[in-house]
C-alpha positions in Angstrom: 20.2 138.7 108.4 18.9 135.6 110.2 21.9 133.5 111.0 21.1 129.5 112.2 24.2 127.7 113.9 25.1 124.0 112.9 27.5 121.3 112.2 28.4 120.5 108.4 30.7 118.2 106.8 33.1 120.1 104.4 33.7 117.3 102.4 33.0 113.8 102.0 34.1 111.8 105.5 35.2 115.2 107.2 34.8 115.6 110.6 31.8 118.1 111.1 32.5 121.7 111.8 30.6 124.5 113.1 28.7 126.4 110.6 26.8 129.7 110.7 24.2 130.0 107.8 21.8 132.0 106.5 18.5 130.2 106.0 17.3 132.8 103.8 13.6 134.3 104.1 10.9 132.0 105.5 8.4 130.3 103.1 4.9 131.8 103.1 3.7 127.5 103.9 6.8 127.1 106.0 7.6 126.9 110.1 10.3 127.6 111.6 11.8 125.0 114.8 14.1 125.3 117.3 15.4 122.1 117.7 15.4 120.4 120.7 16.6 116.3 119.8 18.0 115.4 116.7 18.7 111.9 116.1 22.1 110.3 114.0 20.7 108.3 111.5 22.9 105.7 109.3 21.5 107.7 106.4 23.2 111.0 108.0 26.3 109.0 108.0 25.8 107.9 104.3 25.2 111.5 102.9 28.5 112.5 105.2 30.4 110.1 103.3 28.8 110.0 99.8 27.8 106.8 100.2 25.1 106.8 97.8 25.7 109.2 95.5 27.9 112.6 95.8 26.4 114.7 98.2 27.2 118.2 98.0 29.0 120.5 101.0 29.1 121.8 103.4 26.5 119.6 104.5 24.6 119.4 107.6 23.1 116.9 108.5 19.9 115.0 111.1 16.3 114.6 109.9 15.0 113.4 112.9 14.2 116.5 114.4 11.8 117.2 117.5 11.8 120.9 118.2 9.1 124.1 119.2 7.8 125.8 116.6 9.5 129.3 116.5 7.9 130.9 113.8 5.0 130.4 111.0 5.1 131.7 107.2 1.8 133.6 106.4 -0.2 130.7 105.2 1.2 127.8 107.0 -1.8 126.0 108.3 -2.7 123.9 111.3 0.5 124.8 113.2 1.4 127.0 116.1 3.9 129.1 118.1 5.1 126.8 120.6 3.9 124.0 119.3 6.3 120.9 119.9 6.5 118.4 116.0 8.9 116.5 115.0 10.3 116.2 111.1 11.9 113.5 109.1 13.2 112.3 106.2 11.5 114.8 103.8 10.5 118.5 104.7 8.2 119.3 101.5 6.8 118.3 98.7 4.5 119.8 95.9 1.0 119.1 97.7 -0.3 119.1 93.7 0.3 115.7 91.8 -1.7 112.9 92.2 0.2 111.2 95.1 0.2 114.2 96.6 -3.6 114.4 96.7 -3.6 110.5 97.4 -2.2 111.6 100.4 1.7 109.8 99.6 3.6 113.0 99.5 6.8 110.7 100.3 6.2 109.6 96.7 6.0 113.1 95.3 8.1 113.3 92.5 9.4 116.7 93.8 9.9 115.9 97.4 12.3 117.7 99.3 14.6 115.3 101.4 15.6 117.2 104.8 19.6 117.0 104.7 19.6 116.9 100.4 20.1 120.4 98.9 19.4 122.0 102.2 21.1 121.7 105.7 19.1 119.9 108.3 18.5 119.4 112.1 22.4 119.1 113.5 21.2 122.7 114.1 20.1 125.4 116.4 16.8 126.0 113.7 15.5 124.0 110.7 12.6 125.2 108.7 10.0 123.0 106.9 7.0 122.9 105.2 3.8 123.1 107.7 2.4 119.3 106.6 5.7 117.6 107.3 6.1 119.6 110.8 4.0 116.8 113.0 2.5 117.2 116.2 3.7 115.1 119.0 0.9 112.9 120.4 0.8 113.2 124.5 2.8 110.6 126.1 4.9 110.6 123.7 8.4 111.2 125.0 10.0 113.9 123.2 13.9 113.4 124.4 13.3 109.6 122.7 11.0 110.5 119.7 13.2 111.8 116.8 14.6 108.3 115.8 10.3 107.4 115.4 10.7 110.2 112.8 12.6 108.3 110.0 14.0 104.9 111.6 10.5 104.5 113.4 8.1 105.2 110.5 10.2 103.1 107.8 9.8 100.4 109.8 6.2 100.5 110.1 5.6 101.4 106.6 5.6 97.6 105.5 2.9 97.2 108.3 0.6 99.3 106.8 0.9 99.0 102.8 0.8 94.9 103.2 -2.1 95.1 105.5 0.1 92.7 108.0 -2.2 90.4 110.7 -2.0 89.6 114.1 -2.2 86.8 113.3 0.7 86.8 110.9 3.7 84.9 111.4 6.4 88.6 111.1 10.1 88.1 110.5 12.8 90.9 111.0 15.7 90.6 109.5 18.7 92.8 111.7 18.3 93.4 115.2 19.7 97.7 115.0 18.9 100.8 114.3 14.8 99.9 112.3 15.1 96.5 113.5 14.6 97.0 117.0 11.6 99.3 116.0 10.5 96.5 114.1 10.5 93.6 116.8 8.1 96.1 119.0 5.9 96.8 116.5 5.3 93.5 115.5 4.8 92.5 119.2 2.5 95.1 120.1 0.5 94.2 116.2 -0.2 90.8 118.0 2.6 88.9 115.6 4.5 85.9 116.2 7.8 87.1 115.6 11.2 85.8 114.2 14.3 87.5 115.3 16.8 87.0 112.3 20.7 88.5 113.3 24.1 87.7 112.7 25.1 88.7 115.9 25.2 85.6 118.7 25.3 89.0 121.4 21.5 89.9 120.0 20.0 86.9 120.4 18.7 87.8 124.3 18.5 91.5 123.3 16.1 90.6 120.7 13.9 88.5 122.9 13.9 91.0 125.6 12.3 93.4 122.5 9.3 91.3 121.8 10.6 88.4 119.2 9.7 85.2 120.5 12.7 83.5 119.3 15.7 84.0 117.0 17.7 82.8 114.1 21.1 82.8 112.6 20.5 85.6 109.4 23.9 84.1 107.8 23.7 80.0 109.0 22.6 79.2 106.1 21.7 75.0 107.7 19.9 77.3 110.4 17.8 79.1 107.9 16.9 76.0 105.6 15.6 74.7 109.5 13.2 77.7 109.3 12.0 76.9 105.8 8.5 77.8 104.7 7.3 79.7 108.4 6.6 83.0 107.6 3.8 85.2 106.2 6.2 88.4 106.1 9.7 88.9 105.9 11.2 92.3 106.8 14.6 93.1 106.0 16.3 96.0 108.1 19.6 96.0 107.0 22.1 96.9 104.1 24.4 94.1 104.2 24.0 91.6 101.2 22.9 88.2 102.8 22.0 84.3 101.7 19.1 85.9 99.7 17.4 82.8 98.4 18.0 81.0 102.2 15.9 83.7 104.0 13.8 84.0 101.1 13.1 79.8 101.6 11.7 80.7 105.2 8.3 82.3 103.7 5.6 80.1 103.5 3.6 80.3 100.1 2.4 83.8 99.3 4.9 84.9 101.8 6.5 88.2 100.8 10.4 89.7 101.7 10.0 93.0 102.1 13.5 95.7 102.2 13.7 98.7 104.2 17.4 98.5 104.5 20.0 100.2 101.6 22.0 97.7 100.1 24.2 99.0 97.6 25.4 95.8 96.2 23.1 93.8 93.5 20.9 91.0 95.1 21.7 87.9 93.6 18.1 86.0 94.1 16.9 82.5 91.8 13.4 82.9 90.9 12.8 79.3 91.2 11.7 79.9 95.4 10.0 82.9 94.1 8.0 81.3 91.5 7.5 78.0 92.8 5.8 78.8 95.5 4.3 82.4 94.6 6.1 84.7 97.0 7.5 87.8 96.4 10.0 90.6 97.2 8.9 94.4 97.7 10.7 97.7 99.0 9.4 101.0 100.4 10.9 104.3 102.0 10.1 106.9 104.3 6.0 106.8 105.0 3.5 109.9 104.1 2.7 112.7 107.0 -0.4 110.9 108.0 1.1 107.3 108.2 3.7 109.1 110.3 0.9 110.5 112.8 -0.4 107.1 112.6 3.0 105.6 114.2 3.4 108.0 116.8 -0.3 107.4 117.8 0.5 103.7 118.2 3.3 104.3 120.0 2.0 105.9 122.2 -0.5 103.5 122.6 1.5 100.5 122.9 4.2 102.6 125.2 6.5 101.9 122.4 9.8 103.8 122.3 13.8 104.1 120.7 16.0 102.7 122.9 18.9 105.9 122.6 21.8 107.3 123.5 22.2 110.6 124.2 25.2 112.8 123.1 25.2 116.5 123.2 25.3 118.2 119.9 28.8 119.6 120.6 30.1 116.0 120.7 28.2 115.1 117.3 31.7 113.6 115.7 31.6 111.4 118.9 27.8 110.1 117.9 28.6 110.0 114.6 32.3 107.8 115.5 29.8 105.5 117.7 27.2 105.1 115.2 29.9 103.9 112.8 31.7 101.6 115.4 28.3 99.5 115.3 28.0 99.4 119.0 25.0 101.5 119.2 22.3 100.6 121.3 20.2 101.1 119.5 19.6 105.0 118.4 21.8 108.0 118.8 20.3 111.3 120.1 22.1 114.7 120.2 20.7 116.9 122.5 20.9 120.8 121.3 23.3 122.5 123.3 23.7 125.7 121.6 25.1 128.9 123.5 
């Protein structure tokens, strides 16, 4: 019996425990990866804690996996032994419907999420399906890449489906976890860019990132200052804001667009909506090869996570600091396994 070694959550907001499990028998499409990095994502801590729904246990969780490909099913394609890839959000889907063949497998309607009804990368292993295991461009650094996996490629996403300019006129909305991601992207797509936080501590940090200036996300008189100077409007964070003030800051056209959870309802007027023919959009987790595309520019542009490192046997400590809010700006477990 093949035995992989991780750390689960028993129950909702448990502590994580170790937890030997059998994977069962690899998938004739799937590889197998020992994991090297595995970053501590806000949505680990949200399936930890039921958050969004009732997650079921023991859980374990990480979907921001860079590891060495250990072992290949018989008709896994394109992969090899040895090979270094990283894995994100989703670790299969049907390669059969239409958006499958449209080549947006994360809109499969039978995609299979990495930490839901399966355990993930807070792992010694973690298996996948061969056209979500991605190659790691050179120059890529693989101690810093997993957060690029899920964090990284949501935020560029929005880049790629609204066609954003260089010339564009790019607010971010939350200077964290995808906003930091954000800021360089938008720098390195030849943006002017807004820095929206609540934080007064950000403000530099977010200037030292790329934006070339900042504003108050909850000053309401501050926001109305900014009304009507943005193309694009990217909003990285699940808190519920002054919706209809950061919505007044697009110019006409302009469009809000959410990558962040928020589970309360958005109270929005239609009247700044309507009047002046913007509009308000969402996406998730991008496709394999918009994922190859971010790494490549990344490595282009030198672009990487700013981390933290914490060694897997300390993952309640990662997990305590991700929740404290005091990350800076991405939490990495190293695999430390015996």
């Amino acid at each position: 019996m093949t035995t992989f070694r991780g750390w689960a959550a028993q129950r909702s907001g448990a502590p994580l425990e170790r937890l030997d499990f059998d994977p069962g028998t690899l998938g004739d499409e799937d590889v197998e990866i020992a994991v090297e990095y595995c970053g501590v994502c806000h949505s680990d801590l949200a399936m930890v804690d039921s958050e969004w729904f009732p997650a079921s246990y023991p859980l374990v969780p990480g979907h921001e996996v860079v590891g060495t490909i250990v072992a290949l099913g018989a008709n896994a394609k394109g992969r090899s032994v040895g090979q270094r890839v990283g894995i994100g959000w989703h670790s299969g889907s049907c390669q059969h419907c239409n958006f499958c063949m449209g080549g947006e497998q994360n809109l499969c309607g039978t995609r299979q999420p990495t930490i839901i009804g399966r355990h993930g990368g807070f792992a010694d292993r973690l298996r996948a399906h061969w056209s979500w295991a991605l190659p790691l461009p050179a120059g890529l650094d693989a101690a810093s890449a997993g957060p690029l996996m899920c964090g990284g490629g949501t935020a560029f996403l929005p880049f790629v489906i609204h066609d954003i300019k260089p010339t564009d006129r790019v607010g971010v909305v939350g200077i964290g976890g995808l906003g930091h991601l954000a800021v360089k992207f938008a720098k390195a797509w030849g943006c002017d860019v807004t820095a929206f936080t609540s934080s007064a501590s950000k403000r530099n940090e977010a200037l030292a990132l790329g934006a070339h200036r900042t504003v108050s996300s909850v000053d309401v008189k501050e926001l109305k200052a900014y009304a009507g100077k943005l193309d694009f409007l990217l909003v990285t964070v699940g808190a519920s804001l002054e919706w209809d003030a950061l919505i007044g800051t697009l110019a006409p056209k302009g469009r809000m667009h959410m990558v962040g959870v928020v589970t309360e309802a958005m109270k929005v007027r239609t009247g700044g909506l309507l009047s002046w023919q913007r509009s308000i959009s969402a996406s998730p987790t991008p496709s394999p090869v918009t994922l190859m595309k971010m790494m490549e520019f990344c490595a282009r542009h030198g672009i990487a996570p700013q981390v933290e490192h914490f060694p897997m046997s300390k993952v309640n400590d990662a997990l305590d600091h991700l929740r404290s809010g005091n990350a800076r700006y991405r939490v990495v477990l190293d695999a430390d396994f015996a």
